[in-house]
C-alpha positions as CSV (number, residue, x, y, z in Angstrom):
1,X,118.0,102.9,92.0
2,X,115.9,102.7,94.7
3,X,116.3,105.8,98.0
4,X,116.7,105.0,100.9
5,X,115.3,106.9,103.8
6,X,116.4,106.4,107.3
7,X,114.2,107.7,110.8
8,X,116.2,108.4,113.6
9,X,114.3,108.2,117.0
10,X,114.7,109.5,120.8
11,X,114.0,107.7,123.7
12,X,114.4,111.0,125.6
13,X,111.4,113.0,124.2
14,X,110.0,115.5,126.7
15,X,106.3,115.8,127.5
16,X,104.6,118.3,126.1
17,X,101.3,120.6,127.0
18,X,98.4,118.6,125.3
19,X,97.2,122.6,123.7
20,X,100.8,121.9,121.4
21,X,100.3,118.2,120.3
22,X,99.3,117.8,116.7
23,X,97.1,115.2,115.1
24,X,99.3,112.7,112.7
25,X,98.9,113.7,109.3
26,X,96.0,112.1,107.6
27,X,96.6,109.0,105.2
28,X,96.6,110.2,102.1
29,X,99.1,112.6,102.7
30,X,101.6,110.0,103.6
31,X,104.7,109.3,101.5
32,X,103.9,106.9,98.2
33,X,106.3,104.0,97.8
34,X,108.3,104.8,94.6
35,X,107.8,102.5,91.8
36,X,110.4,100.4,90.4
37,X,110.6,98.3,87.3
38,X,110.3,95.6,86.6
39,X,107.3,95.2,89.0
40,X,108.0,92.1,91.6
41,X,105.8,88.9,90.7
42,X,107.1,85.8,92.5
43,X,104.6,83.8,89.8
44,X,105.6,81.7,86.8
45,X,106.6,83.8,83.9
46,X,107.2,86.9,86.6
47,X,110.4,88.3,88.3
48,X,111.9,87.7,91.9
49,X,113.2,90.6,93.1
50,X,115.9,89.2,95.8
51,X,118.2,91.6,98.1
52,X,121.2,90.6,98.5
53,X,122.2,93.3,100.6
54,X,125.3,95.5,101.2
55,X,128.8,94.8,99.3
56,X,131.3,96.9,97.8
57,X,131.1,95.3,95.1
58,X,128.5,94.4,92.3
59,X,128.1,90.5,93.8
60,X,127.4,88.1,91.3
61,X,124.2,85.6,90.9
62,X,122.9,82.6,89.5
63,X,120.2,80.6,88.4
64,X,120.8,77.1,90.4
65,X,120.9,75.9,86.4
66,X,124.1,78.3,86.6
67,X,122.6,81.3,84.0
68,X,123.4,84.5,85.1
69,X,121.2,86.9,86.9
70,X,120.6,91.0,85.8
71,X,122.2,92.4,89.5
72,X,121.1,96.0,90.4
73,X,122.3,98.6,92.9
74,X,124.8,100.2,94.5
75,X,127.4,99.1,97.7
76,X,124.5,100.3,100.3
77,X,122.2,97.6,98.6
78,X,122.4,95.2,95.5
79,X,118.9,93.7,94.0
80,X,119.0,90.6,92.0
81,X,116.4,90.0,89.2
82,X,115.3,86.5,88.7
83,X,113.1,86.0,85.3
84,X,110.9,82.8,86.6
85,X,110.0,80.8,83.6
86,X,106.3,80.3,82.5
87,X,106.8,76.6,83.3
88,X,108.4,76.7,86.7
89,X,106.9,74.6,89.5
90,X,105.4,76.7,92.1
91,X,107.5,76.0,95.3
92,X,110.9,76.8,96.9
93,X,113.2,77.9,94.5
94,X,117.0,79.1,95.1
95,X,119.6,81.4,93.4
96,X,123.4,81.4,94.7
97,X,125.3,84.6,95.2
98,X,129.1,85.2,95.2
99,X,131.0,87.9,96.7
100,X,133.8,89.6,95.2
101,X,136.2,87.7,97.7
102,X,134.6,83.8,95.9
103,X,132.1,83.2,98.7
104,X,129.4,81.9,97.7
105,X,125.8,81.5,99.6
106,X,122.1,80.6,98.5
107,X,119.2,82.6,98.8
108,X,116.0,81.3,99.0
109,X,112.5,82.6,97.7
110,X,109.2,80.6,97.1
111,X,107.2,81.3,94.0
112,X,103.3,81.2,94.0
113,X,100.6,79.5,92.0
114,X,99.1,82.1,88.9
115,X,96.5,80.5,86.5
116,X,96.3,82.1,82.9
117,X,93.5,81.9,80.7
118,X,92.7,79.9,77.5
119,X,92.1,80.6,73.8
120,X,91.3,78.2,70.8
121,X,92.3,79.5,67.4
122,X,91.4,78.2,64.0
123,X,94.8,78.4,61.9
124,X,95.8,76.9,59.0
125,X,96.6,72.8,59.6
126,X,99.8,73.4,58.2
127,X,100.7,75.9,60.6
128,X,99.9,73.0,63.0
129,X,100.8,69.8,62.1
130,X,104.2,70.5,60.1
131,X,105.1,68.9,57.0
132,X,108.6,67.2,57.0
133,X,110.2,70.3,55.5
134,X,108.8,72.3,57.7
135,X,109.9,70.7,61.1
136,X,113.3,70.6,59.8
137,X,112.6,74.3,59.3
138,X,111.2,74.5,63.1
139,X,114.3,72.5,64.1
140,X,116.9,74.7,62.8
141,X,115.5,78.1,63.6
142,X,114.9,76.8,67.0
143,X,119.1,76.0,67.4
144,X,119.6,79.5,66.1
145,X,117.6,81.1,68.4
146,X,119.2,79.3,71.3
147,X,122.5,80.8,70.4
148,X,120.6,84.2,70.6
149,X,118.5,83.9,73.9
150,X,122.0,83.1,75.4
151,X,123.1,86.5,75.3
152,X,124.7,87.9,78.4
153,X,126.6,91.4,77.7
154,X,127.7,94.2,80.2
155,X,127.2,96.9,81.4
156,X,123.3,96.2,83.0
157,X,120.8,98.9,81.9
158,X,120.6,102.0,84.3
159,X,116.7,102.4,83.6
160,X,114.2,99.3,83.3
161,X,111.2,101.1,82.4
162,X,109.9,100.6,79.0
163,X,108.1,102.2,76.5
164,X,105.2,100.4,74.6
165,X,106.7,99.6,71.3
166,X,103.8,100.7,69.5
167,X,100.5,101.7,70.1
168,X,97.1,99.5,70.4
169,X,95.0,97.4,71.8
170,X,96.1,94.2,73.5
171,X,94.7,91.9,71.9
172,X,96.3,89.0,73.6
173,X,98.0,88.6,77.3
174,X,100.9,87.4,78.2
175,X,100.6,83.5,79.4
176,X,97.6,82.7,78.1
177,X,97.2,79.0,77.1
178,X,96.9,79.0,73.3
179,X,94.9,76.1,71.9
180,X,95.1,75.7,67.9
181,X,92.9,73.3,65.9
182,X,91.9,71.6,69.2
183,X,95.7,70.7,69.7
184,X,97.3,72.4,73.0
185,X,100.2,74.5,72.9
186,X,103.2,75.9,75.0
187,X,101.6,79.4,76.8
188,X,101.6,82.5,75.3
189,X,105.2,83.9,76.0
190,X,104.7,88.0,74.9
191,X,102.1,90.4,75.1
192,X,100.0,90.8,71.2
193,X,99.5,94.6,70.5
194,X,96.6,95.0,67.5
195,X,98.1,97.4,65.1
196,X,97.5,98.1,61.5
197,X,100.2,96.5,59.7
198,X,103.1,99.0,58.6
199,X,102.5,101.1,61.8
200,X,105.8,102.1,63.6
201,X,107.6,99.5,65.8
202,X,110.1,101.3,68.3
203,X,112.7,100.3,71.0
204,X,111.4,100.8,74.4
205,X,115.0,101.3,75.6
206,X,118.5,101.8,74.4
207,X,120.1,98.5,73.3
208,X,121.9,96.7,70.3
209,X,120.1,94.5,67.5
210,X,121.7,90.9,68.4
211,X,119.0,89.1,65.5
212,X,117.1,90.1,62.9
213,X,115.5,87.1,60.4
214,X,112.1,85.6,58.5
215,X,111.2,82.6,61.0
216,X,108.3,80.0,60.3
217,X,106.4,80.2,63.5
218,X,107.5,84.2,64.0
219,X,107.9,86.0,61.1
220,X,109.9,88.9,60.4
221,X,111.9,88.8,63.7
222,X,114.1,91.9,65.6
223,X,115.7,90.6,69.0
224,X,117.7,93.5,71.3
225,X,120.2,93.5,73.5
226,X,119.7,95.6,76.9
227,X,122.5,94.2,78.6
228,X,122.7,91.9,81.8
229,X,120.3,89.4,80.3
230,X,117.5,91.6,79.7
231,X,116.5,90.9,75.9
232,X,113.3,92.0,74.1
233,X,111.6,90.3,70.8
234,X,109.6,91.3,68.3
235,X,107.6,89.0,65.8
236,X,105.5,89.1,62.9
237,X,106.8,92.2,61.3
238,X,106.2,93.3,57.7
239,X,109.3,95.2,57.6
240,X,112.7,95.3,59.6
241,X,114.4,99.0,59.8
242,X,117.6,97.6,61.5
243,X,120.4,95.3,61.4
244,X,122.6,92.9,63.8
245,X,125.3,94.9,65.5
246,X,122.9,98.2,65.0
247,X,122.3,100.3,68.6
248,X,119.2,102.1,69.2
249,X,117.6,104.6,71.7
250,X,114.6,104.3,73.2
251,X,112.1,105.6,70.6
252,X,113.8,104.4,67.5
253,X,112.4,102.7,64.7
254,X,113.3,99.5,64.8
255,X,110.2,98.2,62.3
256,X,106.8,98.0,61.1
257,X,103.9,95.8,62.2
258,X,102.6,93.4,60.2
259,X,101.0,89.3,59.8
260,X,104.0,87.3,58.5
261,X,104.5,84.0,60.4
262,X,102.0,81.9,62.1
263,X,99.2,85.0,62.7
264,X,95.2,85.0,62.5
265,X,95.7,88.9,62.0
266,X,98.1,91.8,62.0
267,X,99.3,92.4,65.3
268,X,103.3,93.2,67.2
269,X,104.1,90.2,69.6
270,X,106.4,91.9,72.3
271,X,108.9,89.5,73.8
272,X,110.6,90.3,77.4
273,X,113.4,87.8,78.4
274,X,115.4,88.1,81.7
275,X,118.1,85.1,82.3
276,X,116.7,82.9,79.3
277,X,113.1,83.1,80.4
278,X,110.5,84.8,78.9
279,X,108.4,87.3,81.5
280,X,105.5,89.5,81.4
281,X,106.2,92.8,79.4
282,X,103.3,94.2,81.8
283,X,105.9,94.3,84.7
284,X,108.5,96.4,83.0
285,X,105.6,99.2,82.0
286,X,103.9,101.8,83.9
287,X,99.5,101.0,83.8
């Protein structure tokens, strides 16, 4: 939660002997904005973060698609996070807010251009182009996971900075434009931490398991549950520690790295989602 600090001012100040006026105190000895996380990035695959300004109660918002929004705060001031997804338009965008009373009003923000990088890969073709088996594979993990990425469980988190889940080198960023056997794919939706496979994979903050599962394109699979939206993912494991319905802390070992799934290497691919769309974990962890 954010302080707030207010100046009060005089317009009855007395004038004083030039001997007793002080210099102002130099920049860098000013007060430092306090950081807050996630990081505002009005970009695709980046989070709005919109005010929606004094209520008594926590107000309630909206994608314009109708999925709820993660809503921060207190009654002084409410914040509304709004994951942007990778593919979104740059342009005006909107998100409708309602009051505890049933009002309801639109607010308004615009997101900006961002262009990501690009990456051909050499993977097997049958990693590519999918056999029929395989696609019906694809097809049916794919209606799972919807079910999951739906989540939407109270109470919101009180903290949204993370810890990296494991340590390492990142070996691949979050949006970048994968290109595989010359074919183009959807962008990169997590952030790739090199690791040696079997090293510790832990929860960067408290939450419950909502998924665990072997999927073709993914591999050994853990999805959590922070509450208000927020989920995180994590793919290509060689072993799972926990269970559906299992909570965690942040810290807690929730598996081990490894190359199962569609990989060129061992590595942990770190998921963020907020309101169904996948962001970048960079904005929810300090530099």
């Amino acid at each position: 939660m954010q302080r707030r600090f207010f100046v009060l001012g005089s317009t009855g100040l007395l004038a004083l002997p030039a001997t007793l006026v002080r210099a102002a105190p130099a920049a860098s000895t000013a007060a430092k904005t306090p950081q807050v996380w996630p990081h505002g990035a009005q970009v695709p695959g980046g989070v709005a973060r919109l005010s929606l300004g004094p209520a008594a109660t926590r107000p309630q918002a909206r994608t314009e698609a109708g999925i709820l929004l993660l809503v921060l705060g207190d009654p002084i001031e409410w914040t509304a996070l709004a994951g942007i997804p990778l593919a979104a338009v740059p342009g005006k965008a909107r998100i409708m807010v309602r009051a505890g009373d049933g009002a309801e009003r639109p607010i308004d923000y615009t997101i900006g251009p961002k262009q990501y990088s690009e990456q051909r890969l050499k993977v097997a073709p049958g990693t590519v182009d999918l056999s029929p088996a395989d696609q019906a594979r694809y097809e049916r993990e794919r209606a799972h996971q919807a079910t999951v990425i739906a989540t939407f469980s109270e109470p919101a988190p009180q903290a949204l900075q993370m810890r990296v889940p494991v340590p390492g080198r990142r070996s691949s960023s979050f949006g970048l434009r994968r290109v595989f056997n010359g074919q183009s794919r959807n962008p990169h939706s997590g952030m790739d931490i090199a690791a040696a496979t079997g090293t510790p994979v832990l929860a960067p903050l408290p939450g419950r398991v909502i998924d665990t599962g072997d999927y073709f394109f993914n591999g050994g699979t853990v999805w959590i549950d922070h509450g208000g939206g927020l989920l995180t993912m994590y793919c290509h494991l060689s072993r799972i520690d926990v269970k559906a319905g299992d909570v965690v802390e942040t810290g807690e070992r929730l598996a081990a790295v490894g190359a199962t799934g569609r990989v060129t290497g061992p590595h942990l691919h770190w998921g963020v989602m907020l309101n169904q769309a996948m962001v970048d974990p960079a904005l929810f962890i300090a530099a």
